[in-house]
VOVO-526557 format. One record per residue (C-alpha): residue number from 1; residue in three letters; x, y, z. Coordinates in steps of 0.05 Angstrom, whole numbers. Example, Ala and Ser with C-alpha at 12.3 -4.5 7.8 and 13.67 -1.06 7.14 Angstrom:
% VOVO-526557
@num:1 | residuo:Ala | c1:246 | c2:-90 | c3:156
@num:2 | residuo:Ser | c1:273 | c2:-21 | c3:143
//
This chain:
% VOVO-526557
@num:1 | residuo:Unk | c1:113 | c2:117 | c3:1373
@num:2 | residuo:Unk | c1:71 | c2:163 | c3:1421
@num:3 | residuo:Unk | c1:25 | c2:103 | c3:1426
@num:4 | residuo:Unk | c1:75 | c2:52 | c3:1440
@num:5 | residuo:Unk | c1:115 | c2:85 | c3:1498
@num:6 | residuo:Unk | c1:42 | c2:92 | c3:1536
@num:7 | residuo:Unk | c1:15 | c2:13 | c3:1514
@num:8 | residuo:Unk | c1:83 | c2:-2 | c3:1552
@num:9 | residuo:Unk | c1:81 | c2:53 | c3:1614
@num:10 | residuo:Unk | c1:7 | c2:6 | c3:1625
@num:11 | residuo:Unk | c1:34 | c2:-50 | c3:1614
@num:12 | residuo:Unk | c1:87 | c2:-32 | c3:1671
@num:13 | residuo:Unk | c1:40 | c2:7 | c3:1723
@num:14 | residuo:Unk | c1:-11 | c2:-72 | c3:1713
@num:15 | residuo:Unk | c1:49 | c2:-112 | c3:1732
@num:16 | residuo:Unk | c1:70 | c2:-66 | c3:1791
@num:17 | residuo:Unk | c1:-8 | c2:-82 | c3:1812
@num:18 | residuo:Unk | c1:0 | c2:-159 | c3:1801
@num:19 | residuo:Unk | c1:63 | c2:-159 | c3:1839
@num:20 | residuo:Unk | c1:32 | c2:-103 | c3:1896
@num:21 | residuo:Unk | c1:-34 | c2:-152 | c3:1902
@num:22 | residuo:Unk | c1:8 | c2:-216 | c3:1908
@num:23 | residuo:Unk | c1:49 | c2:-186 | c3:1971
@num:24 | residuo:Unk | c1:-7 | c2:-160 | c3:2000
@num:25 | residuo:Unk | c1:-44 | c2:-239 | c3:1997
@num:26 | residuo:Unk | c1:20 | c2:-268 | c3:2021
@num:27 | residuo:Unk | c1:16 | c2:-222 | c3:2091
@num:28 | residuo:Unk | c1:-52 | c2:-251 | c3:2110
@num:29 | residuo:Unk | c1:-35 | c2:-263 | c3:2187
@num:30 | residuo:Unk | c1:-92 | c2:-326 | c3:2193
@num:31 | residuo:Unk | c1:-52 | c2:-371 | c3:2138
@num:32 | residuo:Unk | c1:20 | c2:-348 | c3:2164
@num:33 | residuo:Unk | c1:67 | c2:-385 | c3:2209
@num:34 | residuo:Unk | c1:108 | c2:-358 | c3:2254
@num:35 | residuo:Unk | c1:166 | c2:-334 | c3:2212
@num:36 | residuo:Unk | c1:238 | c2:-344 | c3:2229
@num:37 | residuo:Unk | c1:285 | c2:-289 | c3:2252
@num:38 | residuo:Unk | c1:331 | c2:-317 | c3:2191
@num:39 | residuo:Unk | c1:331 | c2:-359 | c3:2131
@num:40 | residuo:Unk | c1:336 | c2:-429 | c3:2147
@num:41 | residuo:Unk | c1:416 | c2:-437 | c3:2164
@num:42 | residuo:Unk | c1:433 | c2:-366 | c3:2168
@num:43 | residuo:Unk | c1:422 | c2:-360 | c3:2248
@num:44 | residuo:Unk | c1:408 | c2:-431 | c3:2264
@num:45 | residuo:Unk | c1:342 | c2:-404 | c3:2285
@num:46 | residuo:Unk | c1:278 | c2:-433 | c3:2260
@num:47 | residuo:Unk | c1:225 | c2:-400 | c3:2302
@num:48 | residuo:Unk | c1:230 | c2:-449 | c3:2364
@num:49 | residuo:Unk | c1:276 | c2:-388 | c3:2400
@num:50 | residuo:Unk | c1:335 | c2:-422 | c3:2397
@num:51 | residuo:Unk | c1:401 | c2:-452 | c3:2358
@num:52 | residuo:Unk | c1:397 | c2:-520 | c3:2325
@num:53 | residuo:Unk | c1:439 | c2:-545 | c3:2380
@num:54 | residuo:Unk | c1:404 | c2:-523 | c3:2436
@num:55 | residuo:Unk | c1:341 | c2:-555 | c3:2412
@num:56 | residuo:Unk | c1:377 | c2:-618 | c3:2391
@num:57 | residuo:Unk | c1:398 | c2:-617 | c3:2465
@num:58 | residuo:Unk | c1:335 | c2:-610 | c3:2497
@num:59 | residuo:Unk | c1:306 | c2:-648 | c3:2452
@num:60 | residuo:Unk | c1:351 | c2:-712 | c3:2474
@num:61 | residuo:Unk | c1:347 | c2:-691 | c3:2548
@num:62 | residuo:Unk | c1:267 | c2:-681 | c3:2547
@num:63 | residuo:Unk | c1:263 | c2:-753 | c3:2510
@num:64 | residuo:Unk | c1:305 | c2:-788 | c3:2562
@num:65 | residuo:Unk | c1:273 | c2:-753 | c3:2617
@num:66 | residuo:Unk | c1:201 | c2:-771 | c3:2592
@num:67 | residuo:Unk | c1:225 | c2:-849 | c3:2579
@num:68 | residuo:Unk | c1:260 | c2:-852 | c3:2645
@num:69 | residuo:Unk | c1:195 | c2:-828 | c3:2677
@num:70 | residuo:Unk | c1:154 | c2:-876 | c3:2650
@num:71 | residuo:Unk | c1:193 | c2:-936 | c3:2659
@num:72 | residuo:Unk | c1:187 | c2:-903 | c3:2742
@num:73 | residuo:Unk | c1:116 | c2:-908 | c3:2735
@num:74 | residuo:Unk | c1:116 | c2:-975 | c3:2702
@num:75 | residuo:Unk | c1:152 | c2:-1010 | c3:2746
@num:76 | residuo:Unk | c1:122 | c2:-971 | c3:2808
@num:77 | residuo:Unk | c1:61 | c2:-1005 | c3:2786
@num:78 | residuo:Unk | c1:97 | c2:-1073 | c3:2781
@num:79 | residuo:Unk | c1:114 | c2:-1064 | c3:2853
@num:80 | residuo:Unk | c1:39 | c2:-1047 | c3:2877
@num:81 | residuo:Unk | c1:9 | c2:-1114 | c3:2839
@num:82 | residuo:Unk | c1:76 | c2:-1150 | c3:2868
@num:83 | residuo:Unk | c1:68 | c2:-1128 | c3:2938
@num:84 | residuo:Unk | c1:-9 | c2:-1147 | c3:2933
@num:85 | residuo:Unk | c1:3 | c2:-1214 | c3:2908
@num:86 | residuo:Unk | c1:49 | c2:-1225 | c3:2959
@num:87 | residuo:Unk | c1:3 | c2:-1200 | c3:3015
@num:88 | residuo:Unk | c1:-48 | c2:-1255 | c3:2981
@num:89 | residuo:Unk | c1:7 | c2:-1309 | c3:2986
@num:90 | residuo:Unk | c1:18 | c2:-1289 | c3:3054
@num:91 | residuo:Unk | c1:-54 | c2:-1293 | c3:3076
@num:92 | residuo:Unk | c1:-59 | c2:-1365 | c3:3035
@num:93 | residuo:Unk | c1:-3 | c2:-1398 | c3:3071
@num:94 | residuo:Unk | c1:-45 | c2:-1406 | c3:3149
@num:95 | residuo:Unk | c1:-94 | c2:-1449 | c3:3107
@num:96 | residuo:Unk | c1:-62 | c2:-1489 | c3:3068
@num:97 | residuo:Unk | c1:-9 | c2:-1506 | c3:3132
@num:98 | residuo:Unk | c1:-75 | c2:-1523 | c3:3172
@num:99 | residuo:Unk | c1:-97 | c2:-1567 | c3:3120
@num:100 | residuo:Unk | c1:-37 | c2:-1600 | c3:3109
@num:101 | residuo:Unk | c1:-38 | c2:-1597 | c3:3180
@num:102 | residuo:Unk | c1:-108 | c2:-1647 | c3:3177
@num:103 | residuo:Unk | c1:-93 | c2:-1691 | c3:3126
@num:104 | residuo:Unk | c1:-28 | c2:-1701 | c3:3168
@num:105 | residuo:Unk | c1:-80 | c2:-1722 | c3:3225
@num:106 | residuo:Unk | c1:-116 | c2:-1766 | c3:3186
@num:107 | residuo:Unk | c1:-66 | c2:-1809 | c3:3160
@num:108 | residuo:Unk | c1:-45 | c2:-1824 | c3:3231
@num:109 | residuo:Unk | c1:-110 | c2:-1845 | c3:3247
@num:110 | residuo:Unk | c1:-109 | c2:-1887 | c3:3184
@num:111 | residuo:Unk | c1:-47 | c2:-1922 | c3:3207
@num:112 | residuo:Unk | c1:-1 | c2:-1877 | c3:3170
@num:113 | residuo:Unk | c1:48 | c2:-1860 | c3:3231
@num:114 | residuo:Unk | c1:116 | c2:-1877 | c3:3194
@num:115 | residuo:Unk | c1:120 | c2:-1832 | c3:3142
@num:116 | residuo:Unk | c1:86 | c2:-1785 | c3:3178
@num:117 | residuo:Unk | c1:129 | c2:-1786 | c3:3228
@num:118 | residuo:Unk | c1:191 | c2:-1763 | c3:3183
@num:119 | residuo:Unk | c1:155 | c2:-1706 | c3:3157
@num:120 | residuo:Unk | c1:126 | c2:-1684 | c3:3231
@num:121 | residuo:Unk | c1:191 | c2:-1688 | c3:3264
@num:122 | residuo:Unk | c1:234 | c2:-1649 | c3:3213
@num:123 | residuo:Unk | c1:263 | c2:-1590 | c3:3244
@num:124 | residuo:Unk | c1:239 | c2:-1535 | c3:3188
@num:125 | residuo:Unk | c1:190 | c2:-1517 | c3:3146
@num:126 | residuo:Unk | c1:235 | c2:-1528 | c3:3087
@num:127 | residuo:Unk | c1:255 | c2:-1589 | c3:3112
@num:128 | residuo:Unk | c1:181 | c2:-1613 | c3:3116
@num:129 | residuo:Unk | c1:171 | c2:-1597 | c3:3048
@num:130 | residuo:Unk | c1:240 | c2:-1630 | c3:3020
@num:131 | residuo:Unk | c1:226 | c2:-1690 | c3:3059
@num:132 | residuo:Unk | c1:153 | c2:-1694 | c3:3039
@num:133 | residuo:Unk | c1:170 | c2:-1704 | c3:2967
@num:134 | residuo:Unk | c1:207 | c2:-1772 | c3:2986
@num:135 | residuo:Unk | c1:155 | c2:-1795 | c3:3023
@num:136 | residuo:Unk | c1:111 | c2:-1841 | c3:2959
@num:137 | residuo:Unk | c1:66 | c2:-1872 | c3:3015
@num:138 | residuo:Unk | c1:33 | c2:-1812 | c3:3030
@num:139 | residuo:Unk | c1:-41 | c2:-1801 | c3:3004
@num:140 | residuo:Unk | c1:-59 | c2:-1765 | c3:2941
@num:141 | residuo:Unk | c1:-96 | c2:-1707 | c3:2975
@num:142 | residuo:Unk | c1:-34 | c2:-1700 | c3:3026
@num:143 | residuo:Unk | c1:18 | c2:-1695 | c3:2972
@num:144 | residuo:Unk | c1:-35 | c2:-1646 | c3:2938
@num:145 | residuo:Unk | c1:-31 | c2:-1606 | c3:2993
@num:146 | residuo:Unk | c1:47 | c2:-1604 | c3:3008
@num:147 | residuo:Unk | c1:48 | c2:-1586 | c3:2929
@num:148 | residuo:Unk | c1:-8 | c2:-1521 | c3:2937
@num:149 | residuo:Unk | c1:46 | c2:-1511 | c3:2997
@num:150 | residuo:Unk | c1:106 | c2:-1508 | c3:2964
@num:151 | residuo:Unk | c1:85 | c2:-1468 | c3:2901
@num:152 | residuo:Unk | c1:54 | c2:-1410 | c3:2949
@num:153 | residuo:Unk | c1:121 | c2:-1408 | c3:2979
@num:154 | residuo:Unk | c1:155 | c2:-1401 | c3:2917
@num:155 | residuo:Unk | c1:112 | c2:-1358 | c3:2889
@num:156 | residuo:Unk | c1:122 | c2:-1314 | c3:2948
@num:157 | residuo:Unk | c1:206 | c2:-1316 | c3:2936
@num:158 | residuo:Unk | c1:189 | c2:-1303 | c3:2865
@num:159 | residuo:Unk | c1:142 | c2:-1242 | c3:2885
@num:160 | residuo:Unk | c1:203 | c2:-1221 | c3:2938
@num:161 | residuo:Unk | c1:261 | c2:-1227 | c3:2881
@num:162 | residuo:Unk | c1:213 | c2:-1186 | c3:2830
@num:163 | residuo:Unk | c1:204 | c2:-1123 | c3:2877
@num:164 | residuo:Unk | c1:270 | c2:-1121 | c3:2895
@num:165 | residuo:Unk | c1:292 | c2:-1121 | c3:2825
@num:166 | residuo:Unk | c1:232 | c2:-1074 | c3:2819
@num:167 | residuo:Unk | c1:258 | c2:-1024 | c3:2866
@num:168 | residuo:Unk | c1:333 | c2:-1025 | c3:2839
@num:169 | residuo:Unk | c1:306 | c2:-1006 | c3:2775
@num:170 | residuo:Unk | c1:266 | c2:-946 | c3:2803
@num:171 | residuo:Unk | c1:328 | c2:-925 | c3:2833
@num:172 | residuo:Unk | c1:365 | c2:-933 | c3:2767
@num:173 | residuo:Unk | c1:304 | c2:-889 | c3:2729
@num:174 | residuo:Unk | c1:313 | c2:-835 | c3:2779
@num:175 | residuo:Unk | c1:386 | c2:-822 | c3:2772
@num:176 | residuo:Unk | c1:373 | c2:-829 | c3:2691
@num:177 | residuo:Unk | c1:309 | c2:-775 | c3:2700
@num:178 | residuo:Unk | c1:368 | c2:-730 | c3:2748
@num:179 | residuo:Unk | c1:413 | c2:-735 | c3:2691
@num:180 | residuo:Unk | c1:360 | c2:-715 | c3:2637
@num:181 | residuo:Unk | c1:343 | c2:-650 | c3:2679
@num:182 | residuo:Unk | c1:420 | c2:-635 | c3:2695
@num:183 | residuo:Unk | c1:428 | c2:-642 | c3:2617
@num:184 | residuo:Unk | c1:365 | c2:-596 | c3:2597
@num:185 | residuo:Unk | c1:398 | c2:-539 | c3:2654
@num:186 | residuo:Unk | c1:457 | c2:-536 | c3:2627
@num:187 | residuo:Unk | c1:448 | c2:-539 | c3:2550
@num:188 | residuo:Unk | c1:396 | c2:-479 | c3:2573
@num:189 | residuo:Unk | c1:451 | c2:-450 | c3:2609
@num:190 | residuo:Unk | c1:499 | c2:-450 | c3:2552
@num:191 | residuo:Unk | c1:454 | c2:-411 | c3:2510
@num:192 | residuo:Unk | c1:448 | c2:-360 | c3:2562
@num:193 | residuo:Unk | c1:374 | c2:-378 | c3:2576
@num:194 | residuo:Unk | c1:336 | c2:-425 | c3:2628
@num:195 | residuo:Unk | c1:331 | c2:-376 | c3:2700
@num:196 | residuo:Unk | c1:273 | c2:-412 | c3:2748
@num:197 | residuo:Unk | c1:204 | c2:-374 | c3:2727
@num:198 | residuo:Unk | c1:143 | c2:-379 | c3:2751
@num:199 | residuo:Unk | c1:101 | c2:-441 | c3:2754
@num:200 | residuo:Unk | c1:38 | c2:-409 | c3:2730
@num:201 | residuo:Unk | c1:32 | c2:-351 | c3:2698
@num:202 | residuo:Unk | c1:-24 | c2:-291 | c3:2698
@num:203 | residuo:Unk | c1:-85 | c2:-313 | c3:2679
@num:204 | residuo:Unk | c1:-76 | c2:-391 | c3:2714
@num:205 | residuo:Unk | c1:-124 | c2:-437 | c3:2700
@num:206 | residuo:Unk | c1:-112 | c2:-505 | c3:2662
@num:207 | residuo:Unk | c1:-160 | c2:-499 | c3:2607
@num:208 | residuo:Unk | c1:-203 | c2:-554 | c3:2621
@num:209 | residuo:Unk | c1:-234 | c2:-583 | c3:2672
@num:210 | residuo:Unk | c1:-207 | c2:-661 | c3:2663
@num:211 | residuo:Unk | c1:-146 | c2:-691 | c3:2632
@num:212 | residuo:Unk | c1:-145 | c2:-714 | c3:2566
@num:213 | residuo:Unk | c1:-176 | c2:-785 | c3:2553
@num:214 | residuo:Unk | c1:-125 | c2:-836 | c3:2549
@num:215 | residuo:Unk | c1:-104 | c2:-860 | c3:2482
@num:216 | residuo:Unk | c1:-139 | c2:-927 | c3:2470
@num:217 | residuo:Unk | c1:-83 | c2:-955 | c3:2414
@num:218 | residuo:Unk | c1:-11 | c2:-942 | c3:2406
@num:219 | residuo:Unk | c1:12 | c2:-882 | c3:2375
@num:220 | residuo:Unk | c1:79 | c2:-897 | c3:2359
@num:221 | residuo:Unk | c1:111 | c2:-883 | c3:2293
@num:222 | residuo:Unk | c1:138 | c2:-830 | c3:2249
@num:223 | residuo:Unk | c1:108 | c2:-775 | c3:2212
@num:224 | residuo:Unk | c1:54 | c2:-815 | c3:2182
@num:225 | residuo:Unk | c1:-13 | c2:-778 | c3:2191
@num:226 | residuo:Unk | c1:-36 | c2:-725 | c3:2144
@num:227 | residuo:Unk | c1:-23 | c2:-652 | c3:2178
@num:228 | residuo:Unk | c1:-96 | c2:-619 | c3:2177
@num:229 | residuo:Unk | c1:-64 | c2:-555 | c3:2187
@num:230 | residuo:Unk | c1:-12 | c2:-553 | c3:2129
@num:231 | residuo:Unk | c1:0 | c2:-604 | c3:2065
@num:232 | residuo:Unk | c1:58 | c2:-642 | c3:2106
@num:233 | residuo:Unk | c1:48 | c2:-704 | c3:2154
@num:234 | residuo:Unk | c1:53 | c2:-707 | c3:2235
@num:235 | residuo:Unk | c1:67 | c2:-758 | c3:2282
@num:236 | residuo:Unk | c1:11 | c2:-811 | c3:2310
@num:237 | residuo:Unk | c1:29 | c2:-776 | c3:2377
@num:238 | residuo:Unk | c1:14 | c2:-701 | c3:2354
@num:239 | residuo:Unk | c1:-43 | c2:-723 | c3:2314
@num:240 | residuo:Unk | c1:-79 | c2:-743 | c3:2383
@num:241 | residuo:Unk | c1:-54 | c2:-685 | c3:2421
@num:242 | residuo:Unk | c1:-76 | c2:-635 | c3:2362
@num:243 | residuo:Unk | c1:-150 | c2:-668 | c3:2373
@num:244 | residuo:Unk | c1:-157 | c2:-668 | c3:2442
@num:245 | residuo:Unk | c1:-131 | c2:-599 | c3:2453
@num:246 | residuo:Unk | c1:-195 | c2:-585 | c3:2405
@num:247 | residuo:Unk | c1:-239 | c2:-625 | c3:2425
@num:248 | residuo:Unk | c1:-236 | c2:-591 | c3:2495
@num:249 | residuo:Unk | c1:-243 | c2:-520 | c3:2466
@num:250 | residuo:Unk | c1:-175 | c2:-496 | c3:2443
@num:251 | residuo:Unk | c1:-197 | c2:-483 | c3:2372
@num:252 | residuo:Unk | c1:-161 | c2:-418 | c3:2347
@num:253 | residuo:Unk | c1:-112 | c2:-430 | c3:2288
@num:254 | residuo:Unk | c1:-57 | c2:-482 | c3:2289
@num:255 | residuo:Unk | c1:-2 | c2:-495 | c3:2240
@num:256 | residuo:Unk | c1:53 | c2:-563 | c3:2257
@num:257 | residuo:Unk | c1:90 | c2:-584 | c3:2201
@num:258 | residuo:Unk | c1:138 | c2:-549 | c3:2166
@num:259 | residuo:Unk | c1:206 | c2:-546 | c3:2133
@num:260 | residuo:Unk | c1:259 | c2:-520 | c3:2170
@num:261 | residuo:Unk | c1:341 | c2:-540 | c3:2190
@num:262 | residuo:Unk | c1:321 | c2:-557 | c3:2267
@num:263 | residuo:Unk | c1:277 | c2:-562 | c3:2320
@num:264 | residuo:Unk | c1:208 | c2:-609 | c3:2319
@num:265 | residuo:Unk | c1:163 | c2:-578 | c3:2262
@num:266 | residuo:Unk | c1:191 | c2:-617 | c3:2207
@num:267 | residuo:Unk | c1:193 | c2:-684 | c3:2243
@num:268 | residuo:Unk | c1:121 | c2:-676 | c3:2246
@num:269 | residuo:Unk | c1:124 | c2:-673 | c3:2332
@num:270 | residuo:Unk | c1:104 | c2:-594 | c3:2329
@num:271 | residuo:Unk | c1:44 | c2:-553 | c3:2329
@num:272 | residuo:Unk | c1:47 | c2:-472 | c3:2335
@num:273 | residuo:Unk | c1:-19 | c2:-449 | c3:2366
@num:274 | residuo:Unk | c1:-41 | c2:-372 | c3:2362
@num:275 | residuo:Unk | c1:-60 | c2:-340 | c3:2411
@num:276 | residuo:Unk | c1:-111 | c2:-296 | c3:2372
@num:277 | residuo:Unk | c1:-163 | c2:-305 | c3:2345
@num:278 | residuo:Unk | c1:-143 | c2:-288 | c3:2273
@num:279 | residuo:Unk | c1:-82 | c2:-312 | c3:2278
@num:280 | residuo:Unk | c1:-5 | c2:-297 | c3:2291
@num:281 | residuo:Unk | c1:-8 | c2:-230 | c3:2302
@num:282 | residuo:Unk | c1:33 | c2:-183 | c3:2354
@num:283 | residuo:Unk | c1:46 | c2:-204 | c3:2432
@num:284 | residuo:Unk | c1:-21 | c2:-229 | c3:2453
@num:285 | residuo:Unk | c1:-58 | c2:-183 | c3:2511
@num:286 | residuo:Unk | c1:-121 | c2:-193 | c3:2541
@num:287 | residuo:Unk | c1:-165 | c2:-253 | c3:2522
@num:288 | residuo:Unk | c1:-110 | c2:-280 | c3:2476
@num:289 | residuo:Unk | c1:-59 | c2:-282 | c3:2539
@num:290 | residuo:Unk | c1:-107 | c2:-315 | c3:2576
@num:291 | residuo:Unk | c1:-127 | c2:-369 | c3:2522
@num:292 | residuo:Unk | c1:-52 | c2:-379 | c3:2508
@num:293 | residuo:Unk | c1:-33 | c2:-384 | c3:2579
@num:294 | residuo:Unk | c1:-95 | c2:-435 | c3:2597
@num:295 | residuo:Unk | c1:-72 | c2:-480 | c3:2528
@num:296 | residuo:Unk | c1:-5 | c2:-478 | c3:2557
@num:297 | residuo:Unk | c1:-28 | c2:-505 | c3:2628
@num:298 | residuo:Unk | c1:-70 | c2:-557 | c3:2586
@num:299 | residuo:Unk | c1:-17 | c2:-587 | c3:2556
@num:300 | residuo:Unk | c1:23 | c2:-583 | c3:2622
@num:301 | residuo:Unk | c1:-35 | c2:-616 | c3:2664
@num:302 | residuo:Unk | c1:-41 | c2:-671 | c3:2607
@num:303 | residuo:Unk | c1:40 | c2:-688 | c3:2597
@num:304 | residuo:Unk | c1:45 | c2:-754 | c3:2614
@num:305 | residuo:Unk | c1:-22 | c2:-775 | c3:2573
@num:306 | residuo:Unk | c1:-7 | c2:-725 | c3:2512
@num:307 | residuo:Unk | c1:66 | c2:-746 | c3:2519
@num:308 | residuo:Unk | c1:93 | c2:-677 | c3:2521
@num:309 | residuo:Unk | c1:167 | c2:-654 | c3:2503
@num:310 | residuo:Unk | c1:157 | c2:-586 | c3:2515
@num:311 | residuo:Unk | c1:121 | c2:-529 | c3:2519
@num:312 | residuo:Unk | c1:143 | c2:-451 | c3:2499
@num:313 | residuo:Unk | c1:100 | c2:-389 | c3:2520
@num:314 | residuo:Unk | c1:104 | c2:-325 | c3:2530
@num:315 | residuo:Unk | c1:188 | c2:-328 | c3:2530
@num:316 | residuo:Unk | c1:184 | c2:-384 | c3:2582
@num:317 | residuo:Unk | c1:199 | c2:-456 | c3:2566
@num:318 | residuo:Unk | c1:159 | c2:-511 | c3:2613
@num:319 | residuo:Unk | c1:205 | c2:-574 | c3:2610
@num:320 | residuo:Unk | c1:179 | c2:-649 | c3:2639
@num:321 | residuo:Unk | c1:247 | c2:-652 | c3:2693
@num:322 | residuo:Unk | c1:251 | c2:-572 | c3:2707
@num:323 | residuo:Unk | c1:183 | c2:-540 | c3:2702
@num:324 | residuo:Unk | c1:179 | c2:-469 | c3:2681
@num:325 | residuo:Unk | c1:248 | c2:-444 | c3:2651
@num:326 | residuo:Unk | c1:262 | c2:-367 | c3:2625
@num:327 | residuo:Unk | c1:275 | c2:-368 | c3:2543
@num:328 | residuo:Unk | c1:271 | c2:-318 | c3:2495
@num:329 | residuo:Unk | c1:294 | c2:-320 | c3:2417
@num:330 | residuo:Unk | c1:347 | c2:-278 | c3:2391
@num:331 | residuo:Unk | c1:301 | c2:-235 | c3:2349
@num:332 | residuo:Unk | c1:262 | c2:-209 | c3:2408
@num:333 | residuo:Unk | c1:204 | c2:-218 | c3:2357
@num:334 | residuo:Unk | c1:133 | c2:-247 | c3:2379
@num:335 | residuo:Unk | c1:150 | c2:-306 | c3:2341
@num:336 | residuo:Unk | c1:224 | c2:-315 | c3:2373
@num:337 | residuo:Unk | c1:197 | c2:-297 | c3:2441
@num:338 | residuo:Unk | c1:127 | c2:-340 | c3:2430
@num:339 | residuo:Unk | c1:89 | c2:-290 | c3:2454
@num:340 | residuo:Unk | c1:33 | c2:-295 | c3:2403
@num:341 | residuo:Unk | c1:33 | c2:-366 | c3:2400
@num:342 | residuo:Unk | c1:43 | c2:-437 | c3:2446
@num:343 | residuo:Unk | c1:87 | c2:-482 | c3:2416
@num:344 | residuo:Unk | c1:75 | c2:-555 | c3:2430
@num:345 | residuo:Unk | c1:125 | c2:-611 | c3:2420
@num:346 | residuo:Unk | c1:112 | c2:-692 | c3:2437
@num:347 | residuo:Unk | c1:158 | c2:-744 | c3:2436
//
């Protein structure tokens, strides 16, 4: 009996080991996220620093912000290769009117003075051209000519009607991209968060000395590509940011996808990056402020060629329409607050 009672105290004192060895694996701090204030649902926080329906919220109003912007861009670049074709169109029109102007000569000496007549003594240009089209007598270059005419001129409406559309359509992206940034300030309002900070903070510095290389192929689509930082998938989008934030020396641990009620980590458009070198650890001082705060003026510097949602720091929030914005999580945790790690989230 003696013997029994101790087999089964060791027995107990090797499973309080097991159990004491598994906890102490599960704290590593280089495989660990950031953790959540709560369980998934209890607070509505997921580690992003805010409710489900704030980030829902920005997450619309960053999206329509980013689209709206752009569409500006396209169709300010519509404009320029309008306005230059036009300026071409302009400069072709002396020519061909002189040459028209010669044929018009030469047919008179060739005994053409009827026909020619009509179209010289028509009051207008567009007269001219109307009554040229009538005229079956007149010589194949000559027609040729009032033809090369005509279509410059209508290219040249056509050009006109395009960049006005052009610019009512930059007008329309610019009250969309207003409404976006009203819509980001207030649902950052609501939740008691979003005063102005500072554009730039300590340390400066934009972490690289170029922007990013633009993406040579599309990467639209869903959460399609295998996450190389966790055994989920991220976005085509994410995948490309993720690389070229390494390739140009931002190499410290990363983790995107996860599961979680809200926020962009488990539609694969997230990636948390520590600001430590081993990891998510305690609110980053020193070197790790500085790397964090240079990643997060990469990814700033980069936004319109990494496609970027957002960017948290250091309890700031930098948003596409409103710049740096004041936000802190609930927990006051350096998780909640981001101060031990940049999150990063693309459209």
């Amino acid at each position: 009996m003696q013997h029994e009672t101790a087999r089964r105290r060791w027995a107990a004192v090797l499973a309080l080991l097991v159990a004491a060895c598994g906890l102490a694996g599960a704290a590593s701090p280089a495989a660990a996220v950031p953790r959540p204030l709560a369980a998934p649902g209890e607070s509505g926080d997921d580690g992003e620093g805010g409710t489900k329906t704030l980030l829902d919220k920005l997450d619309d109003a960053s999206k329509g912000y980013v689209t709206a912007k752009a569409k500006l861009k396209t169709s300010k670049e519509q404009q320029t290769r309008l306005a230059a074709e036009l300026k071409r169109l302009d400069a072709a029109l002396g020519p061909q009117q002189q040459a028209l102007n010669q044929y018009a000569e030469q047919a008179y000496t060739m005994g053409r003075l009827g026909p020619l007549s009509a179209l010289l003594t028509a009051e207008n240009s567009a007269g001219f051209l109307d009554r040229a089209q009538l005229l079956t007598t007149v010589a194949e270059r000559q027609n040729q000519a009032v033809e090369d005419l005509r279509a410059t001129r209508d290219n040249q409406r056509k050009a006109k009607t395009a960049i006005d559309a052009a610019i009512i359509d930059q007008q329309r992206q610019v009250n969309v991209m207003a409404k976006r940034k009203a819509q980001a300030e207030q649902a950052l309002k609501e939740a008691n968060q979003g005063d102005d900070a500072e554009d730039s903070a300590d340390s400066g510095g934009g972490g690289g000395s170029s922007d990013a290389d633009k993406p040579s192929g599309s990467l639209s689509g869903g959460c399609s590509v295998d996450d190389p930082t966790t055994t989920g998938c991220i976005t085509p989008r994410l995948a490309y940011a993720l690389k070229q934030a390494q390739k140009d020396g931002f190499t410290r641990y990363v983790a995107c996808f996860r599961h979680q009620n809200s926020g962009e980590h488990p539609k694969g458009r997230a990636c948390d990056f520590a600001s430590d070198k081993n990891g998510f650890g305690g609110v980053a001082t020193g070197s790790s402020k500085t790397y964090g705060t240079d990643l997060a003026n990469y990814f700033i510097h980069n936004a319109d060629t990494l496609g970027v949602l957002y960017v948290i720091w250091f309890k700031r929030i930098w948003l596409p329409s409103s710049g740096w914005k004041s936000y802190s999580g609930a927990g006051g945790t350096p998780s909640t607050d981001h101060t031990n790690h940049v999150h990063l989230s693309v459209t």
